[in-house]
GUMIFI-517662 format. One record per residue (C-alpha): residue number from 0; y, x, z negated. Coordinates in steps of 0.02 Angstrom, whole numbers, always signed. Layout:
N
num->NUM, v->Y, u->X, w->Z .
...
END
This chain:
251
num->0, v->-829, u->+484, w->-766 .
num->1, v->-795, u->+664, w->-704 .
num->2, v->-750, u->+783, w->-858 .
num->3, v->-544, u->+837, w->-866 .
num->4, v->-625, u->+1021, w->-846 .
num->5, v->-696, u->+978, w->-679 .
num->6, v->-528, u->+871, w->-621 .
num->7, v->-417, u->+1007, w->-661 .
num->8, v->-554, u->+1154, w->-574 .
num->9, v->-530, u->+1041, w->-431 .
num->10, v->-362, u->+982, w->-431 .
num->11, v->-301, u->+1173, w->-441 .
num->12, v->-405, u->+1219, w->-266 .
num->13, v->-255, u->+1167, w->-141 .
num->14, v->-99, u->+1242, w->-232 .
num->15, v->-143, u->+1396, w->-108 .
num->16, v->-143, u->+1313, w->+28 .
num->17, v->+0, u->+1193, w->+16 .
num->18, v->+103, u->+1234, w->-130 .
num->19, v->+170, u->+1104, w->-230 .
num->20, v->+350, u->+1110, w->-147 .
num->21, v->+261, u->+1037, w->+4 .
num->22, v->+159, u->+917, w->-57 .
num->23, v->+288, u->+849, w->-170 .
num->24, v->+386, u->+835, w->-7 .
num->25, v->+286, u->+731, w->+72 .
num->26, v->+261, u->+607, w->-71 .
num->27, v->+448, u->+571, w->-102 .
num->28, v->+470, u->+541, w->+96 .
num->29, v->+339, u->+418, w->+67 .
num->30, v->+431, u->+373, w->-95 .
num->31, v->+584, u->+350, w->-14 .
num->32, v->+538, u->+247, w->+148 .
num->33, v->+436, u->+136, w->+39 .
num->34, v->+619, u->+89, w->-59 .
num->35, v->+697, u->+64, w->+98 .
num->36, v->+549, u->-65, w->+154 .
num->37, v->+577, u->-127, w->-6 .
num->38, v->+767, u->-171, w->-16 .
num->39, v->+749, u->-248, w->+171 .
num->40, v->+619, u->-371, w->+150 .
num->41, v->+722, u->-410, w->-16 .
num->42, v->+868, u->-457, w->+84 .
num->43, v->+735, u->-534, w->+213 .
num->44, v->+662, u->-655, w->+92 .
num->45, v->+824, u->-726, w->+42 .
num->46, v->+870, u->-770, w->+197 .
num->47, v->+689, u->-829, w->+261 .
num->48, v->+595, u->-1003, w->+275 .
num->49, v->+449, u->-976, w->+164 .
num->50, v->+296, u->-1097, w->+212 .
num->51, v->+282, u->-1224, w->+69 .
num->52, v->+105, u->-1258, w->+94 .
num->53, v->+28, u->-1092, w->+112 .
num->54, v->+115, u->-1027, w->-40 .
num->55, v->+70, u->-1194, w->-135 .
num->56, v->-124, u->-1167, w->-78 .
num->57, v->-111, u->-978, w->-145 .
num->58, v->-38, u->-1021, w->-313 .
num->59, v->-170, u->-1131, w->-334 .
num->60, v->-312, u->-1027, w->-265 .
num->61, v->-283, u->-883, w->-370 .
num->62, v->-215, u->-955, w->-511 .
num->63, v->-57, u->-900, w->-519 .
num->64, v->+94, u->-1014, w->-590 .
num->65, v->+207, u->-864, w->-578 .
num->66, v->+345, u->-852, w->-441 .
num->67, v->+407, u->-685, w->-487 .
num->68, v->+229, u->-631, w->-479 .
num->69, v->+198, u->-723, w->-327 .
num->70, v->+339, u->-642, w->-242 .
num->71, v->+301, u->-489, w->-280 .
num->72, v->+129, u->-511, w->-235 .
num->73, v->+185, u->-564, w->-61 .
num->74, v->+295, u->-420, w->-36 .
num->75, v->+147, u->-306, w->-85 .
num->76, v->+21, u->-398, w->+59 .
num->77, v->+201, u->-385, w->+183 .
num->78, v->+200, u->-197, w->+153 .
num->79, v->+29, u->-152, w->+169 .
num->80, v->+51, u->-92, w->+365 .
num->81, v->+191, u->-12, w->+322 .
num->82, v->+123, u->+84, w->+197 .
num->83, v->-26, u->+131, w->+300 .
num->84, v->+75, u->+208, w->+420 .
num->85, v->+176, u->+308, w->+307 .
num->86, v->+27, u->+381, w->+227 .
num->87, v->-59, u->+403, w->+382 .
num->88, v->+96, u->+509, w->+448 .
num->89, v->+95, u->+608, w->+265 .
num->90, v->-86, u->+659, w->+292 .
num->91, v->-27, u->+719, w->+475 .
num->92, v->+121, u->+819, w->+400 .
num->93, v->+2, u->+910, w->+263 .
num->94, v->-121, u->+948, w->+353 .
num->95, v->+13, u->+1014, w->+497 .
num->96, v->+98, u->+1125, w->+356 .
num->97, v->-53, u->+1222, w->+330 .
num->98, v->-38, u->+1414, w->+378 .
num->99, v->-63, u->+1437, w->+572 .
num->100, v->-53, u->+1244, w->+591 .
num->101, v->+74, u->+1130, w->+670 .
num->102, v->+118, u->+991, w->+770 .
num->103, v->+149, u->+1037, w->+957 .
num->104, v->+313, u->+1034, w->+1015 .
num->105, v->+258, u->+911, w->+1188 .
num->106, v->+183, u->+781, w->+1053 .
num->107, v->+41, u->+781, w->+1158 .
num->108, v->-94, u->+784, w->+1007 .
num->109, v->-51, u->+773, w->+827 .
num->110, v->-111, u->+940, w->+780 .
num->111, v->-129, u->+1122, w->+851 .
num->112, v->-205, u->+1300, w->+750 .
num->113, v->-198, u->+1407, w->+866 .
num->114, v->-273, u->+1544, w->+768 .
num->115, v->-434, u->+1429, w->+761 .
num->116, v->-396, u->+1350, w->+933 .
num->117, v->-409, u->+1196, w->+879 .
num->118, v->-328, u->+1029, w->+927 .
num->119, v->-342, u->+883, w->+817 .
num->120, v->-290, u->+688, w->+816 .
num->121, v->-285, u->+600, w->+640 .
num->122, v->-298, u->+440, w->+598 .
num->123, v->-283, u->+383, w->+426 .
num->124, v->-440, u->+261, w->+398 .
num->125, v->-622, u->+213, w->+506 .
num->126, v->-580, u->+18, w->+503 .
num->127, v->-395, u->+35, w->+592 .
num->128, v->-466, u->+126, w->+751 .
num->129, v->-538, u->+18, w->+895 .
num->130, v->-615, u->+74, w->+1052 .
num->131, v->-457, u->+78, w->+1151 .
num->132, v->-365, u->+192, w->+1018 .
num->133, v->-523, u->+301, w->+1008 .
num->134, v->-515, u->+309, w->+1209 .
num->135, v->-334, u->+349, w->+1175 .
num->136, v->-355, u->+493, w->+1085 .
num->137, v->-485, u->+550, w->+1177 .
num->138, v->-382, u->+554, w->+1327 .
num->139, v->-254, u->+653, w->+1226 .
num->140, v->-365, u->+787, w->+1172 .
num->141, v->-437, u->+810, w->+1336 .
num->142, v->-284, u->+838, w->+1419 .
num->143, v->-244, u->+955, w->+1288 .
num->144, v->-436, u->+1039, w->+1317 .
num->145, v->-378, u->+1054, w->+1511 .
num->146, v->-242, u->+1196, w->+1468 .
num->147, v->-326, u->+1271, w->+1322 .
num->148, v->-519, u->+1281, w->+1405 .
num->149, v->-578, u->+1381, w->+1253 .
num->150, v->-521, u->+1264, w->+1116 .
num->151, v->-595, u->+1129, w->+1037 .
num->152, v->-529, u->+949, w->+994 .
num->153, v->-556, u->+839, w->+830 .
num->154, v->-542, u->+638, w->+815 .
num->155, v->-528, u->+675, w->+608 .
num->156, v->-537, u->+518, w->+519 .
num->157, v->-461, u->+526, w->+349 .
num->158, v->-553, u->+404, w->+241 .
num->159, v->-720, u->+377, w->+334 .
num->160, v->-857, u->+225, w->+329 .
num->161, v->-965, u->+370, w->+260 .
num->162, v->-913, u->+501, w->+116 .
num->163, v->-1032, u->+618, w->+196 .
num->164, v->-1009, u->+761, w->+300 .
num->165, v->-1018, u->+738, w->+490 .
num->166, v->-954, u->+835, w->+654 .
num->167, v->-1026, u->+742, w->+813 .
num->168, v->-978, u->+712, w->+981 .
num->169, v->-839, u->+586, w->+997 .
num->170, v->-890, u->+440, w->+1027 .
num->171, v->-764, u->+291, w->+1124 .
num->172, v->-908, u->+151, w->+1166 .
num->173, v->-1059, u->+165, w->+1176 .
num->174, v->-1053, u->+53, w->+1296 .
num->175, v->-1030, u->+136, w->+1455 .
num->176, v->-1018, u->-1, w->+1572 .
num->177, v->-817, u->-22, w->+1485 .
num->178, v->-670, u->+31, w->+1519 .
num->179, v->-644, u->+137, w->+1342 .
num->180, v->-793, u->+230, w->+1376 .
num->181, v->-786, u->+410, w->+1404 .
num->182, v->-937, u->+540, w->+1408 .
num->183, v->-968, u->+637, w->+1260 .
num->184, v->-906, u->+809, w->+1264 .
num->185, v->-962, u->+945, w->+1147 .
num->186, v->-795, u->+1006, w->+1139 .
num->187, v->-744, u->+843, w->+1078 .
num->188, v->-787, u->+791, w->+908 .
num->189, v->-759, u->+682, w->+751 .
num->190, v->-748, u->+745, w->+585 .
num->191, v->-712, u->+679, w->+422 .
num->192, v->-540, u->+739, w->+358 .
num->193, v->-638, u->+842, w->+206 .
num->194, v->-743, u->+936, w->+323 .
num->195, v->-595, u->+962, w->+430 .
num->196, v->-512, u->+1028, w->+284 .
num->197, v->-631, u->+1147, w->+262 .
num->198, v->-641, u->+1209, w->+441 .
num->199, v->-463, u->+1261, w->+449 .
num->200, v->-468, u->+1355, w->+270 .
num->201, v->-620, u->+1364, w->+239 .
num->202, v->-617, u->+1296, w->+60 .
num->203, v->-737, u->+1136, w->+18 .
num->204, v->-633, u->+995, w->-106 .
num->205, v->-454, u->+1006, w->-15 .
num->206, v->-443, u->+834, w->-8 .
num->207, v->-497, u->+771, w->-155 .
num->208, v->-385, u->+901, w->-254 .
num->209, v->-228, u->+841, w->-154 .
num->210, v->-286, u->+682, w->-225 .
num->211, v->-287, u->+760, w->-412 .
num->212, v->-108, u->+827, w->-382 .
num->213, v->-5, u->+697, w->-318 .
num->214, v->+4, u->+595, w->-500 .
num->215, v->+86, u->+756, w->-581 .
num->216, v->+211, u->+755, w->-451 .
num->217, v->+279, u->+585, w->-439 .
num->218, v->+301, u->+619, w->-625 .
num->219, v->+422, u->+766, w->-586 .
num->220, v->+491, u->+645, w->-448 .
num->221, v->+509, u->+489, w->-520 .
num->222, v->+474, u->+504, w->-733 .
num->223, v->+495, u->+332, w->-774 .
num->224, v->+308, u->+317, w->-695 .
num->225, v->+243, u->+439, w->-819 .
num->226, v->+168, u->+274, w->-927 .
num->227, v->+118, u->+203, w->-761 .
num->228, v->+34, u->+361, w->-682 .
num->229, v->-31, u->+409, w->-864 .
num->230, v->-144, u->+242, w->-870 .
num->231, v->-180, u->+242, w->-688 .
num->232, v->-259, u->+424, w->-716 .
num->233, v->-342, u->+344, w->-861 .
num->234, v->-433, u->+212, w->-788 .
num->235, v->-599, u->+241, w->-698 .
num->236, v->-559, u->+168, w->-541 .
num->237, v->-449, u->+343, w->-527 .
num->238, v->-608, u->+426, w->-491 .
num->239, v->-724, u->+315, w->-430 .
num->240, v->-618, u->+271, w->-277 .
num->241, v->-607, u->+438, w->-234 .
num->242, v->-790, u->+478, w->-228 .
num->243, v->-839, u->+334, w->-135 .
num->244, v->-700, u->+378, w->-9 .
num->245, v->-743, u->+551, w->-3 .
num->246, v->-915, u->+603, w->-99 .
num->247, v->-957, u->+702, w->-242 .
num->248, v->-898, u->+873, w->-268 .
num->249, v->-955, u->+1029, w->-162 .
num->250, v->-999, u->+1168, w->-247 .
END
């Protein structure tokens, strides 16, 4: 368990960068498109044929004689890949409201600093990308590379497989007998989203205190989660989660 000193040293390290106006922007679109998922596949489920079996099978294999908790179970597993995107596209929008960052007006990649001369394309976790979006994005950042010859392009990867730091060569396939395959490129790289953090302020812990910060703010959003968010903050999953994700603390 990390000491409330520590969590509040940390959690205090982004206000500078993106103030809490912005952040707390972000979270209530995410807020609010959630809802809106919500209420539709509300009215969906009234109107759909649910599968008799499957649900009868998953009552019974994880014990649960509750419909309402069923239900709202299934909604839950019916919103995952909606939520993914959402918070994929909030990471995007943070790290594009950092000073001297944005998203370029063709849409070509998802990020430009020009100060830095940097491109960037994000993608929210290690296990939804696949050779062909990896290719993808390569493609994208190359073209990008072809205008902007002394730049450099990232493939940053918000939650990693591995919470440490890394900044390699991107790598599509390495199979280069495929059609994803494209050759490595020093000006080309994948980085972790902490390290990228880091890069464009250069301050270590960004992530992680964004992380710290958002509970505070839904409160101010939404304060009939304080109880919620209180014993959520409470329990040491909080933590642990986050420094699997992302690793220990950087002094």
């Amino acid at each position: 368990m990390i000491e409330k000193d520590k969590n509040k040293e940390i959690k205090d390290i982004s206000i500078p960068y993106l103030s809490d106006a912005i952040l707390e922007r972000e979270i209530k679109i995410v807020l609010d498109l959630m809802t809106k998922s919500i209420q539709m596949i509300e009215k969906k489920y009234v109107s759909n044929v649910i599968d008799p079996f499957t649900t009868l099978f998953e009552k019974i294999i994880f014990s649960d004689d509750n419909n309402d908790k069923w239900k709202k179970k299934e909604f839950q597993r019916q919103l995952q890949k909606t939520l993914a995107n959402h918070i994929g596209r909030f990471h995007q929008n943070l790290l594009c409201s950092l000073q001297d960052c944005k998203e370029p007006d063709e849409r070509g990649t998802d990020l430009v600093c020009n100060k830095k001369k940097i491109f960037a394309e994000i993608k929210n976790k290690w296990n939804s990308t696949n050779a062909d979006s990896l290719a993808g994005s390569y493609d994208k950042l190359e073209k990008a590379l072809s205008s902007n010859p002394a730049f450099k392009g990232y493939f940053v990867t918000i939650i990693p497989n591995n919470s440490e730091n890394y900044c390699t060569p991107l790598i599509t396939t390495k199979n280069n007998k495929k059609s994803q395959w494209r050759k490595p490129r020093k000006n080309i790289m994948e980085i972790n989203a902490e390290f990228f953090y880091e890069k464009l302020t250069n301050k270590k812990n960004l992530l992680k205190s964004i992380y710290y910060r958002i509970p505070n703010l839904v409160k101010s959003i939404e304060p009939n989660k304080k109880g919620l968010l209180d014993n959520i903050e409470k329990d040491s999953s909080f933590n642990y989660f986050l420094l699997k994700a992302l690793g220990n603390f950087e002094d």
